[in-house]
N, C-alpha and C positions, 0 to 999 in steps of 0.2 A: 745566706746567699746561695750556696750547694742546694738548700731545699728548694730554692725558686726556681733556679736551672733545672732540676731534675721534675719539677712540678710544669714549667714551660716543655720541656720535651713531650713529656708525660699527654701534655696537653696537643703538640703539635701531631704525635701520636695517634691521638685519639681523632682528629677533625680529619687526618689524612683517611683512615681507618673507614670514618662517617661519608665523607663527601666518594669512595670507592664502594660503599651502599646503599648511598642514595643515588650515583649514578646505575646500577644494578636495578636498583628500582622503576627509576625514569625509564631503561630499556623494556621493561618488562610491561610497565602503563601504557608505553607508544606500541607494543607490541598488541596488547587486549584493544587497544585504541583501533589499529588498523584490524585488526582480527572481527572487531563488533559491527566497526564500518559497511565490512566485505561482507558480511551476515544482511545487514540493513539495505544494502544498495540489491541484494540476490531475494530476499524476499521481495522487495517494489519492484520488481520485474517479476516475482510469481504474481502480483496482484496487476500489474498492467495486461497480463496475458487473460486474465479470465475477467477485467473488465473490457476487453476487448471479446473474447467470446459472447459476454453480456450484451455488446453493443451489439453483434451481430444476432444473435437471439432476438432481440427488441427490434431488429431492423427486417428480420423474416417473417415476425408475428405482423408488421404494419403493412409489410405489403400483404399477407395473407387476409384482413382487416381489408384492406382498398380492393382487394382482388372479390370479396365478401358482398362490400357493398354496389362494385360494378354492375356483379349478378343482379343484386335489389334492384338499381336502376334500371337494369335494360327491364327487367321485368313488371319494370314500373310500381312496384308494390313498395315504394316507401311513401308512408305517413305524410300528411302535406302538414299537420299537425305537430307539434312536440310531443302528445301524447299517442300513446299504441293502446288501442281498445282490446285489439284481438291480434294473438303473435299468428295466428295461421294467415292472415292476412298480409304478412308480411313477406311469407314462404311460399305462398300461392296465388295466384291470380286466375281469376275464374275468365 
């Protein structure tokens, strides 16, 4: 009866002991938790930023592009065709 008492302590001992480092633990996972998060959310705003530079790159080359083909039109030198036999013809007009 002594040995069960002292084996029941022994035991309540021990789960106190465990559940004070497994709480030690849980702190330290919610810690890397928020820690990995705060990394995650600050990289996708490094990449929102330079897909935003990208957009604005893609949106200078088309108007550069329309501002290209204006020229051809007033100059009347686009193909009536889908094929271009001769590119100086496209650049010049006699």
């Amino acid at each position: 009866m002594a040995k069960q008492r002292l084996r029941r302590k022994c035991l309540k001992r021990s789960k106190r002991h465990l559940f004070e480092q497994i709480s030690a633990f849980k702190s330290q996972v919610l810690y890397l938790k928020h820690n990995l998060n705060a990394r995650g959310i600050a990289a996708l705003q490094h990449e929102f930023i330079e897909i935003a530079q990208l957009i604005q790159a893609m949106e200078k080359t088309i108007a550069e592009a329309r501002s290209f083909v204006e020229v051809l039109s007033d100059r009347k030198a686009l193909p009536t065709s889908g094929h271009v036999d001769n590119l100086d013809s496209l650049l010049y007009v006699d």
